[in-house]
mmCIF file of the N, C-alpha and C atoms, coordinates in Angstrom:
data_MODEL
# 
_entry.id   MODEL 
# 
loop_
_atom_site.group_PDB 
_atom_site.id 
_atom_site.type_symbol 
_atom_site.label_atom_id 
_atom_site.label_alt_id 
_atom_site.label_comp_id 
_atom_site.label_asym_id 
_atom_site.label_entity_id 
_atom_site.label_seq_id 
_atom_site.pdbx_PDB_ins_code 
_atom_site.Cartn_x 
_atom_site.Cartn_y 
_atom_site.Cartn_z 
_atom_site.occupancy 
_atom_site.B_iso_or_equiv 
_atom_site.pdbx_formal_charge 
_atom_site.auth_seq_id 
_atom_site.auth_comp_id 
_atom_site.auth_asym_id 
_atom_site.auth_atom_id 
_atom_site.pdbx_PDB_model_num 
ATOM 1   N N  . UNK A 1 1  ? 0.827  -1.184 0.000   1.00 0.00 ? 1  UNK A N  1 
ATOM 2   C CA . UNK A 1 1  ? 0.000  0.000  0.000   1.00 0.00 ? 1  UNK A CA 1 
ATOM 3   C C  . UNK A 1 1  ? 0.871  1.246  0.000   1.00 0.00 ? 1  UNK A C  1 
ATOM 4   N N  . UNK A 1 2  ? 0.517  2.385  -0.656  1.00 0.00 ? 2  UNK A N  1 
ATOM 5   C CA . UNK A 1 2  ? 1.274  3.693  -0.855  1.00 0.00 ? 2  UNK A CA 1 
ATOM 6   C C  . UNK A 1 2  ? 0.576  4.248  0.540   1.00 0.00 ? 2  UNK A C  1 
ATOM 7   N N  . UNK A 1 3  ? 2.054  4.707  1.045   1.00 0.00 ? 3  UNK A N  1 
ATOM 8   C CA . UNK A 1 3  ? 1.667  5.496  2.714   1.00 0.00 ? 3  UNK A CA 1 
ATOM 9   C C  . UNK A 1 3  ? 1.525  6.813  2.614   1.00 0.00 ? 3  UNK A C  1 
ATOM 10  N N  . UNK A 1 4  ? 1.962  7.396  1.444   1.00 0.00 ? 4  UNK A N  1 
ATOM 11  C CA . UNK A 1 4  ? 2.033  8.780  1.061   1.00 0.00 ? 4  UNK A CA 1 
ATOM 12  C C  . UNK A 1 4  ? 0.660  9.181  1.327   1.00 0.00 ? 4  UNK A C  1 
ATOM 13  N N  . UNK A 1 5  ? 0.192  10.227 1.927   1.00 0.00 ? 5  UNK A N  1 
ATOM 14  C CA . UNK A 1 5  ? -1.292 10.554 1.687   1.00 0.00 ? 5  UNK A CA 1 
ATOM 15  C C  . UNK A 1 5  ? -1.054 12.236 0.568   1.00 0.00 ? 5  UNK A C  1 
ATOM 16  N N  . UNK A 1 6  ? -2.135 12.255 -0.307  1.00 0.00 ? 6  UNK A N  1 
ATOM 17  C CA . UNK A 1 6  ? -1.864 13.462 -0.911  1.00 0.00 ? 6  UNK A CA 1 
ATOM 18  C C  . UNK A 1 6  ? -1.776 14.512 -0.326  1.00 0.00 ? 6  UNK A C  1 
ATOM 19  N N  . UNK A 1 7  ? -1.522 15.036 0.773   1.00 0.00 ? 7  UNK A N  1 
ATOM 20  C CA . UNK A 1 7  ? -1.066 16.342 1.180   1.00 0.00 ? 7  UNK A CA 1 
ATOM 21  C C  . UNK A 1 7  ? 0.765  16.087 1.571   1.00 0.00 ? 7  UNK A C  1 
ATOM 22  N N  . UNK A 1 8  ? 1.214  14.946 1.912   1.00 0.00 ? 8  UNK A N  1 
ATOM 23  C CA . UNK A 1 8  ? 2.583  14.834 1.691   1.00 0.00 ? 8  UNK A CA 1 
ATOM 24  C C  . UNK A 1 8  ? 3.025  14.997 0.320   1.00 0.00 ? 8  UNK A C  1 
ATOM 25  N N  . UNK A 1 9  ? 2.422  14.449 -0.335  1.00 0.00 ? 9  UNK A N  1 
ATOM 26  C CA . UNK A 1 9  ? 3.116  14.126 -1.772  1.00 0.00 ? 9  UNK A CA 1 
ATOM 27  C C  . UNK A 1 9  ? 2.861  16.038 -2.296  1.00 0.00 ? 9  UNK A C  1 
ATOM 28  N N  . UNK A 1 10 ? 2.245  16.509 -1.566  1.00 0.00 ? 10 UNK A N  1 
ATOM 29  C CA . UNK A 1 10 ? 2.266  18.110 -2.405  1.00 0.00 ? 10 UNK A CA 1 
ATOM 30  C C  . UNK A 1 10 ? 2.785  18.722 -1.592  1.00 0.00 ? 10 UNK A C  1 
ATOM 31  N N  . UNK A 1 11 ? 3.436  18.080 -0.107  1.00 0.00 ? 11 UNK A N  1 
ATOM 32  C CA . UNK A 1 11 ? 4.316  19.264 0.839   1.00 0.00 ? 11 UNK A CA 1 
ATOM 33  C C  . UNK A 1 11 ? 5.587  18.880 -0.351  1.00 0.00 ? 11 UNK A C  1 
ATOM 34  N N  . UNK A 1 12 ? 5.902  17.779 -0.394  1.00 0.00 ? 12 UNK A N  1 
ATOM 35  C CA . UNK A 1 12 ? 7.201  17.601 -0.994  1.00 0.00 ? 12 UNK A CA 1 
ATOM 36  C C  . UNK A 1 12 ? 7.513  18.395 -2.194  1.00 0.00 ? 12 UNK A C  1 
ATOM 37  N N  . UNK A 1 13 ? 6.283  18.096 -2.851  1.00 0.00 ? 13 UNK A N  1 
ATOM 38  C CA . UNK A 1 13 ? 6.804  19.028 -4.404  1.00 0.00 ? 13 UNK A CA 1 
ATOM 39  C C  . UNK A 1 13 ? 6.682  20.685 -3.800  1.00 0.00 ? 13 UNK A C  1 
ATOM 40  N N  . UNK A 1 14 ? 5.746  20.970 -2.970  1.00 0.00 ? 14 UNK A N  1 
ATOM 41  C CA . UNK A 1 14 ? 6.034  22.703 -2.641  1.00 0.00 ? 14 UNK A CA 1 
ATOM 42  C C  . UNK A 1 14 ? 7.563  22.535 -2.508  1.00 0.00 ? 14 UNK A C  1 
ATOM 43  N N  . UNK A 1 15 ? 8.287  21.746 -1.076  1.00 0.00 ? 15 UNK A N  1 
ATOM 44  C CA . UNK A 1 15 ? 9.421  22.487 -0.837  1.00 0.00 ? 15 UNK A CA 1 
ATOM 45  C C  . UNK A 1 15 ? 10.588 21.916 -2.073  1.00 0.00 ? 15 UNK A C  1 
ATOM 46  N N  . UNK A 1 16 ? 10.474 20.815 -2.770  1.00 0.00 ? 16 UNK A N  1 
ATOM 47  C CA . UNK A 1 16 ? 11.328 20.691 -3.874  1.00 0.00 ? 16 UNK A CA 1 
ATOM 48  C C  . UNK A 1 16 ? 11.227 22.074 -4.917  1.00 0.00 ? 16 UNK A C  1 
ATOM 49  N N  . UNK A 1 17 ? 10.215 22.912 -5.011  1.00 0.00 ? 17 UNK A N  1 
ATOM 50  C CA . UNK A 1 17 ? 10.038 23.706 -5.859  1.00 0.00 ? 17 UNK A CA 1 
ATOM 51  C C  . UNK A 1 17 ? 11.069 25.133 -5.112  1.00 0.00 ? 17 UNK A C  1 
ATOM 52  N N  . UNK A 1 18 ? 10.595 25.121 -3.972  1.00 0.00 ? 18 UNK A N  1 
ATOM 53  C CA . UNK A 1 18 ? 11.297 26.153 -2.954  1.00 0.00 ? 18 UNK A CA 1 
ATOM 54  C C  . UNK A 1 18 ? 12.469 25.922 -2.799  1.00 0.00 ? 18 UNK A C  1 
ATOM 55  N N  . UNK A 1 19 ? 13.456 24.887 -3.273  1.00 0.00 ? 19 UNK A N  1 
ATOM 56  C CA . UNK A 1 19 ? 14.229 24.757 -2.944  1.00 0.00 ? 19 UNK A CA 1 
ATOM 57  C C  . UNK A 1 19 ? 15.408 24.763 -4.259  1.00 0.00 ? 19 UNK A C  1 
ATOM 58  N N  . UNK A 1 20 ? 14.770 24.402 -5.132  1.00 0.00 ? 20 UNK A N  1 
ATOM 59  C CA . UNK A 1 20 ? 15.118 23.775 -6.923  1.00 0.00 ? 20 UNK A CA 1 
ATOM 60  C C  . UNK A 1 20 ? 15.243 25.294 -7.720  1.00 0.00 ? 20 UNK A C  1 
ATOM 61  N N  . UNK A 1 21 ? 13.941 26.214 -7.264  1.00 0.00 ? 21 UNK A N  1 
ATOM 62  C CA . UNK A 1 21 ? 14.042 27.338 -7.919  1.00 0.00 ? 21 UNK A CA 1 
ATOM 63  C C  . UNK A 1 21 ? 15.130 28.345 -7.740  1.00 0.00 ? 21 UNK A C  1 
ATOM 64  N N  . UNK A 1 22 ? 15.572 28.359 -6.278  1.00 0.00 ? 22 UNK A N  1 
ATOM 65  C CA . UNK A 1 22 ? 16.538 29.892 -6.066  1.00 0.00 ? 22 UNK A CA 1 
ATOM 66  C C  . UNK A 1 22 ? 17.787 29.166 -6.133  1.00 0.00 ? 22 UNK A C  1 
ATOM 67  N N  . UNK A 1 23 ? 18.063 27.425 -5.889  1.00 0.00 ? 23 UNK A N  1 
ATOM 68  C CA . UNK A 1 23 ? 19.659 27.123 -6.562  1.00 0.00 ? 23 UNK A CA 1 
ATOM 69  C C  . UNK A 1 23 ? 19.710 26.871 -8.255  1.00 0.00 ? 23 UNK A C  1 
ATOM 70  N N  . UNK A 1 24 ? 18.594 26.810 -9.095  1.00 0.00 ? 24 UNK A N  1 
ATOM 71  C CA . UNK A 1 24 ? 18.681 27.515 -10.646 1.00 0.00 ? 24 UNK A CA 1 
ATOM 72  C C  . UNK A 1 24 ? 19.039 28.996 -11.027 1.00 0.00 ? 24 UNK A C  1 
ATOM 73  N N  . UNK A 1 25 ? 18.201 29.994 -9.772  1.00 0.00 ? 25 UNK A N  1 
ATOM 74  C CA . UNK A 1 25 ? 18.545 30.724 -10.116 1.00 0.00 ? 25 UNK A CA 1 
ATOM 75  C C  . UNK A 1 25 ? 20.107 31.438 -10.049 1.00 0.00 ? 25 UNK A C  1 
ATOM 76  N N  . UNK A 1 26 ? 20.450 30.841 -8.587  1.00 0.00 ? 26 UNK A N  1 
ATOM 77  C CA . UNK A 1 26 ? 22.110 31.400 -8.911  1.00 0.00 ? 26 UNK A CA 1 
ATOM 78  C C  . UNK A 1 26 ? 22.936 29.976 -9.406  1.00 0.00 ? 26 UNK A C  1 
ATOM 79  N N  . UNK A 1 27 ? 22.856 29.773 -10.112 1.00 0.00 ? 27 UNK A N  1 
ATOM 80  C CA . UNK A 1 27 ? 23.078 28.819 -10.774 1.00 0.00 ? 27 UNK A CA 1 
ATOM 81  C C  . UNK A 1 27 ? 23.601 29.218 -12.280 1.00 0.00 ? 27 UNK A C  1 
ATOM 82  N N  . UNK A 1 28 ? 22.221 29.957 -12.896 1.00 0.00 ? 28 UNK A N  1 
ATOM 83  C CA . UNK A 1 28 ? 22.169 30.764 -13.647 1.00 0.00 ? 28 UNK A CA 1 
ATOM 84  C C  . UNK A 1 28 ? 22.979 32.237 -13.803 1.00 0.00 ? 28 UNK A C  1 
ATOM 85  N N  . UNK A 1 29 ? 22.663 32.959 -12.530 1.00 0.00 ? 29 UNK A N  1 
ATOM 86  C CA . UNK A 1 29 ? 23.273 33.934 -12.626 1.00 0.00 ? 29 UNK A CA 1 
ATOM 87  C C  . UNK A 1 29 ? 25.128 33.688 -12.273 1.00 0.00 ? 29 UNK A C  1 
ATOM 88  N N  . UNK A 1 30 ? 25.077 32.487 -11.634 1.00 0.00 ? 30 UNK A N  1 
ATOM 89  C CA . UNK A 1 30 ? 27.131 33.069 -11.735 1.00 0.00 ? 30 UNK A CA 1 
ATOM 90  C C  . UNK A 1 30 ? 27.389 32.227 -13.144 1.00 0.00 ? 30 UNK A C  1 
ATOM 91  N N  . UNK A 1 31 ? 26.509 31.734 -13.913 1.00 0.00 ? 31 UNK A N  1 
ATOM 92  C CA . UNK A 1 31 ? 27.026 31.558 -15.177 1.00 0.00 ? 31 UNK A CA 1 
ATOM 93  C C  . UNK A 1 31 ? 27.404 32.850 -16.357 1.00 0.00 ? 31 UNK A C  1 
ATOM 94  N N  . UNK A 1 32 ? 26.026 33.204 -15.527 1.00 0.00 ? 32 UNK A N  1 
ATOM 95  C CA . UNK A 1 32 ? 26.349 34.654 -16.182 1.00 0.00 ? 32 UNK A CA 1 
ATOM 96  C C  . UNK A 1 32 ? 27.452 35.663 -16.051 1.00 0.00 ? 32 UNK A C  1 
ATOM 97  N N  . UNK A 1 33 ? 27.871 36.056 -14.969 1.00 0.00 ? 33 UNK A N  1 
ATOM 98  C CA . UNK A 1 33 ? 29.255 36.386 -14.638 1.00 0.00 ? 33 UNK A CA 1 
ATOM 99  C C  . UNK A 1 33 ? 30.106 36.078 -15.256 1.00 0.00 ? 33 UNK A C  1 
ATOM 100 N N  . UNK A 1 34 ? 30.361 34.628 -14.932 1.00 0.00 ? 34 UNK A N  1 
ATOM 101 C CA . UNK A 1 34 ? 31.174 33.551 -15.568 1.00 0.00 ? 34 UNK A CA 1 
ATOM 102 C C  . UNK A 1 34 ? 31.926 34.010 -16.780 1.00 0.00 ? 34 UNK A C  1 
ATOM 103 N N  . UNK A 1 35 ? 30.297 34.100 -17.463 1.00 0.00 ? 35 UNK A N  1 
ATOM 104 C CA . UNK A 1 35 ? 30.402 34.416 -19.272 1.00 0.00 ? 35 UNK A CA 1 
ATOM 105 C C  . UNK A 1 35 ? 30.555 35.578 -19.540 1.00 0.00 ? 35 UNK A C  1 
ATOM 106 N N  . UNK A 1 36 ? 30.511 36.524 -18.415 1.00 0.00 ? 36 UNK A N  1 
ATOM 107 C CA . UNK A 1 36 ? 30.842 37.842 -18.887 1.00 0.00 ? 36 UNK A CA 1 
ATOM 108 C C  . UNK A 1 36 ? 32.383 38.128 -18.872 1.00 0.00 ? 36 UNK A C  1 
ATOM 109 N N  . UNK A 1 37 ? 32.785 37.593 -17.831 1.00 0.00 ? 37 UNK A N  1 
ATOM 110 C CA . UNK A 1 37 ? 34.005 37.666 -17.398 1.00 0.00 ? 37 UNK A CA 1 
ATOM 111 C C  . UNK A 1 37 ? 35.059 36.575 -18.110 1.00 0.00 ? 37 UNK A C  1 
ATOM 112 N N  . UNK A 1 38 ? 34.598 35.909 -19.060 1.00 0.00 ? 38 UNK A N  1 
ATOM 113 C CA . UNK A 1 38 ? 35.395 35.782 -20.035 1.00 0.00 ? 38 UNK A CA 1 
ATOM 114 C C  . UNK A 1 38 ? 36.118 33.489 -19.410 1.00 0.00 ? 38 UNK A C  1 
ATOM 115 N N  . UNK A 1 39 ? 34.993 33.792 -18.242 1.00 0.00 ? 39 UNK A N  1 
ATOM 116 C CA . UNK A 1 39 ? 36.034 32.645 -17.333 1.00 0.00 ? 39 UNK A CA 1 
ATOM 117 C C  . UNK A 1 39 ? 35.155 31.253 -17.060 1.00 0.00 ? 39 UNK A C  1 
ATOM 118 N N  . UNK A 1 40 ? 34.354 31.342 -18.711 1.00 0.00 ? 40 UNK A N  1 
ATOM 119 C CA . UNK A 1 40 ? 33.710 29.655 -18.195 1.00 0.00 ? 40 UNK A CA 1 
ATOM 120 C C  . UNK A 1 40 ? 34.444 28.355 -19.111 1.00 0.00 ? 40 UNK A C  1 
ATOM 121 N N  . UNK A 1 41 ? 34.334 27.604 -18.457 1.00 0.00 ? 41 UNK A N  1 
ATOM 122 C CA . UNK A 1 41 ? 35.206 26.195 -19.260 1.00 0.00 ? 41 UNK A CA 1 
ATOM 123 C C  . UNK A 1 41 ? 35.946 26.152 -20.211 1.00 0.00 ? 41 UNK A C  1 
ATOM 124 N N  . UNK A 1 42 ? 34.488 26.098 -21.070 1.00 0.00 ? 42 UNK A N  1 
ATOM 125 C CA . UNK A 1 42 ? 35.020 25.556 -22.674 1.00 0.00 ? 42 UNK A CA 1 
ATOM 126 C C  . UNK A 1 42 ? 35.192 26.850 -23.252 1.00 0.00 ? 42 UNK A C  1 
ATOM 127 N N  . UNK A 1 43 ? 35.568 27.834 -22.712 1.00 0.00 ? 43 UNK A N  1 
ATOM 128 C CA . UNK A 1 43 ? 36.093 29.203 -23.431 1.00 0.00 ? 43 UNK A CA 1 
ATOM 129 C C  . UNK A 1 43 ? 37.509 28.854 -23.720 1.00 0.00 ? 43 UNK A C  1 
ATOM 130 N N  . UNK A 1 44 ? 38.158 29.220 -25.119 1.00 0.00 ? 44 UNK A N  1 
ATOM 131 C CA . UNK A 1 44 ? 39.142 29.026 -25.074 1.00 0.00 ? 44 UNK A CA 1 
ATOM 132 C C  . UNK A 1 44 ? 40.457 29.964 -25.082 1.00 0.00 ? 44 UNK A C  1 
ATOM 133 N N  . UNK A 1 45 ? 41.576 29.916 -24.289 1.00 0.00 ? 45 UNK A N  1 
ATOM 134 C CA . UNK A 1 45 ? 42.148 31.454 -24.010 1.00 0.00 ? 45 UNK A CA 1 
ATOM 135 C C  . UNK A 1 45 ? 42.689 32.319 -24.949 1.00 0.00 ? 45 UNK A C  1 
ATOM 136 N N  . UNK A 1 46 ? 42.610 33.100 -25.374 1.00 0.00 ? 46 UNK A N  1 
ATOM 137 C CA . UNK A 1 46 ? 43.098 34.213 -26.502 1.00 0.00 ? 46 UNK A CA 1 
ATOM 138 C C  . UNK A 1 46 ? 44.379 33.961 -26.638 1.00 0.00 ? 46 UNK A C  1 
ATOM 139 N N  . UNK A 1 47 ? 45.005 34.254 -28.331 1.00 0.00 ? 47 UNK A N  1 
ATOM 140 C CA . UNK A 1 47 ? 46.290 33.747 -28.270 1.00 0.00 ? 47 UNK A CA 1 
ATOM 141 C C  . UNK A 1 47 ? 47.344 34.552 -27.492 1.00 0.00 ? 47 UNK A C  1 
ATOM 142 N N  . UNK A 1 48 ? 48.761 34.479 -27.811 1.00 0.00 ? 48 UNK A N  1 
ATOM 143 C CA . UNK A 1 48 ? 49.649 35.329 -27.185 1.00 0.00 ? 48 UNK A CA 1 
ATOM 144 C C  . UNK A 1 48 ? 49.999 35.607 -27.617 1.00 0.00 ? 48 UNK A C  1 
ATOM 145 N N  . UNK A 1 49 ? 50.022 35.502 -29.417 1.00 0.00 ? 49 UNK A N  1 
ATOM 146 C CA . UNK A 1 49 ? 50.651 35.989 -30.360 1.00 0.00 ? 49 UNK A CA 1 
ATOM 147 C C  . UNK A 1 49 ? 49.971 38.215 -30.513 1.00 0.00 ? 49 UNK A C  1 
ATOM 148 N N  . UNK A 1 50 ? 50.887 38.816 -30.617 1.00 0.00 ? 50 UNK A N  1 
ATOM 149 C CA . UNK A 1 50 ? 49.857 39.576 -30.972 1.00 0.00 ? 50 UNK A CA 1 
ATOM 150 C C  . UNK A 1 50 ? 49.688 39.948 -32.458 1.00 0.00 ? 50 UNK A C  1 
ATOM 151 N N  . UNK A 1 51 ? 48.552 41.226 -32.663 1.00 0.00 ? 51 UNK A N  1 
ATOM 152 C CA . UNK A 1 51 ? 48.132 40.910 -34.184 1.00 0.00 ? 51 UNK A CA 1 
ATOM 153 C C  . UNK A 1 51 ? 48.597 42.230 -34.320 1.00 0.00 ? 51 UNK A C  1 
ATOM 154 N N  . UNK A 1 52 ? 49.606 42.638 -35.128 1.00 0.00 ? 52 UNK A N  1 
ATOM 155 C CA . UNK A 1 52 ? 49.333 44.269 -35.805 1.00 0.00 ? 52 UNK A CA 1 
ATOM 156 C C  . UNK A 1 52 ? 48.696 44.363 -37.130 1.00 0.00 ? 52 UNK A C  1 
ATOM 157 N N  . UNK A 1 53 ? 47.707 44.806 -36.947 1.00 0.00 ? 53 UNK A N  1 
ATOM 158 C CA . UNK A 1 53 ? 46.720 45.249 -38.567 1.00 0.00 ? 53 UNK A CA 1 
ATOM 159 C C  . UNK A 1 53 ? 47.726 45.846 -39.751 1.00 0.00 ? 53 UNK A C  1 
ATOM 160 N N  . UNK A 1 54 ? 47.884 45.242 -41.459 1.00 0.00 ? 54 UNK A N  1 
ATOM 161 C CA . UNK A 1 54 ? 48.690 45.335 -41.590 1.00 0.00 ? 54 UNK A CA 1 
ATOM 162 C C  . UNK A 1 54 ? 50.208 45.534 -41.687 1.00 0.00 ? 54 UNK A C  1 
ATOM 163 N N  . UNK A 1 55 ? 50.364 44.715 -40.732 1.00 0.00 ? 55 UNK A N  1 
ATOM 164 C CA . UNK A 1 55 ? 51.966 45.223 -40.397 1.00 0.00 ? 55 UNK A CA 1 
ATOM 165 C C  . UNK A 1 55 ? 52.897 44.207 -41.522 1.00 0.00 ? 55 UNK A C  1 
ATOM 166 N N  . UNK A 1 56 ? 52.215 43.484 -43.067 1.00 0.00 ? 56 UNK A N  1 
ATOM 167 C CA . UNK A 1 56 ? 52.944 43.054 -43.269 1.00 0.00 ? 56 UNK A CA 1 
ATOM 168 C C  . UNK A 1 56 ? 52.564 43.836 -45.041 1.00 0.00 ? 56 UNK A C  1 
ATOM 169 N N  . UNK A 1 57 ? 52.422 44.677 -44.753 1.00 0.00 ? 57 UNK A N  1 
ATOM 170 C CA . UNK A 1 57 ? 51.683 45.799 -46.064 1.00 0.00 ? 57 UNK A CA 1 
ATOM 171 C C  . UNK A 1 57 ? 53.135 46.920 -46.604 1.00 0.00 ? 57 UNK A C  1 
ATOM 172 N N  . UNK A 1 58 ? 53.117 46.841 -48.158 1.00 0.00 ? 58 UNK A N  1 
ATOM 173 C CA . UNK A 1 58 ? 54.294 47.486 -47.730 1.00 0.00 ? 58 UNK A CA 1 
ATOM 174 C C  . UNK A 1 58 ? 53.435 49.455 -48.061 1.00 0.00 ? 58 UNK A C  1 
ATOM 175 N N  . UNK A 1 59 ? 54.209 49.804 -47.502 1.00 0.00 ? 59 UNK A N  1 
ATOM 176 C CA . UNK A 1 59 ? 54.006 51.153 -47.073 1.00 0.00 ? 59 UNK A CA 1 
ATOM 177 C C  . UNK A 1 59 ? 53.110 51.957 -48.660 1.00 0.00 ? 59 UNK A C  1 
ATOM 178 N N  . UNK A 1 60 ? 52.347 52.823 -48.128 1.00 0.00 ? 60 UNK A N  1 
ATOM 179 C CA . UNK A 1 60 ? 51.469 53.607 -49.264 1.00 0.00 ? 60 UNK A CA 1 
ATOM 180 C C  . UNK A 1 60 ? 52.648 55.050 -50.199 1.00 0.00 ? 60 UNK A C  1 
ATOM 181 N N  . UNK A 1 61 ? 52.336 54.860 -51.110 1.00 0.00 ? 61 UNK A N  1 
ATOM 182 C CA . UNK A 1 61 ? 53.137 55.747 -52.149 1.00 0.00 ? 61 UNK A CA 1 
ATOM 183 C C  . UNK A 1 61 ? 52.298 57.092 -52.153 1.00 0.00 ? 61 UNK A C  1 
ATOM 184 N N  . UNK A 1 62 ? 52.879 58.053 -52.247 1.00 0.00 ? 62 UNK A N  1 
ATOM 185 C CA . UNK A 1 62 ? 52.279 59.206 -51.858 1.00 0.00 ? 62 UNK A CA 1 
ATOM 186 C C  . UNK A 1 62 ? 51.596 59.378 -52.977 1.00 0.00 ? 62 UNK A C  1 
ATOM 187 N N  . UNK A 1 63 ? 50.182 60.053 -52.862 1.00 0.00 ? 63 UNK A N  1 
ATOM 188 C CA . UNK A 1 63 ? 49.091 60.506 -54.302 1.00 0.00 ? 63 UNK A CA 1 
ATOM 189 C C  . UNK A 1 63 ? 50.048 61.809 -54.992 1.00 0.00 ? 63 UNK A C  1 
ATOM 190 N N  . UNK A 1 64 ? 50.010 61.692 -56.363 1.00 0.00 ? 64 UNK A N  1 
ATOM 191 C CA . UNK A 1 64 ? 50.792 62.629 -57.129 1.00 0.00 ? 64 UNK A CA 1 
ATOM 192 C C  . UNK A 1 64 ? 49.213 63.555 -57.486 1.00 0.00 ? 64 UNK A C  1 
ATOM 193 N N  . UNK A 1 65 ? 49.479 64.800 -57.492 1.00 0.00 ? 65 UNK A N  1 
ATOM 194 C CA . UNK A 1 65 ? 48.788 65.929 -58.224 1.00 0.00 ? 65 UNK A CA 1 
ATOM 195 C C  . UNK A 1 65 ? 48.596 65.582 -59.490 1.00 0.00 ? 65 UNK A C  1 
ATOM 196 N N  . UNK A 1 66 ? 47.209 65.710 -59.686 1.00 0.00 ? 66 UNK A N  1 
ATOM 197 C CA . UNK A 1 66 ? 46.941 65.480 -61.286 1.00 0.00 ? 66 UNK A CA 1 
ATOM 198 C C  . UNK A 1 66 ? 46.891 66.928 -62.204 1.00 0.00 ? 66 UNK A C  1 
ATOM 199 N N  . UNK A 1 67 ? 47.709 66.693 -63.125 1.00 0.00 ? 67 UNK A N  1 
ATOM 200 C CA . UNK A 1 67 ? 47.685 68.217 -64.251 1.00 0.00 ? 67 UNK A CA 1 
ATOM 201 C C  . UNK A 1 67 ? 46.136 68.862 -64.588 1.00 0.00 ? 67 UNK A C  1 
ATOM 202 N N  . UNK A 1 68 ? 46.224 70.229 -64.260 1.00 0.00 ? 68 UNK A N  1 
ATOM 203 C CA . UNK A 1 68 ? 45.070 71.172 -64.358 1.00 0.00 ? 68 UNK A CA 1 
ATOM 204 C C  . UNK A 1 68 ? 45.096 71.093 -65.656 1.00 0.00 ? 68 UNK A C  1 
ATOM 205 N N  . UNK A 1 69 ? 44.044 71.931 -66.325 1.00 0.00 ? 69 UNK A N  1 
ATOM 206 C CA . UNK A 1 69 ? 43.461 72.090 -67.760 1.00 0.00 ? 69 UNK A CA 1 
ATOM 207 C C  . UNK A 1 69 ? 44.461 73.337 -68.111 1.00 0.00 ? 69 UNK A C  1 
# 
């Protein structure tokens, strides 16, 4: 025989709910951090190389004046 009577079986799910909801929620929120801050897992770390934007361009030739009429 089930000993549960239905007002147990709905204390339990109240406090599973009371209890399930506010450790999702920070759960959630230091993921969020986490991800802001650049510092969750499978992030992977930026190189060490650094990049200079064209730095392998060779240098611009100065514009010549074009002949008036």
């Amino acid at each position: 025989m089930n000993d549960m009577t239905p007002s147990r079986s709905r204390k339990r799910v109240v406090i599973a709910t009371l209890v399930l909801i506010p450790i999702g929620l920070v759960l959630a929120f230091s993921l969020y951090l986490a991800d802001t801050a650049g510092d969750l897992p499978w992030q992977t770390d930026p190189t060490g190389v650094p990049v200079t934007p064209f730095a392998n361009q060779p240098p611009m030739q100065a514009a010549s004046a074009t002949p008036g009429p």
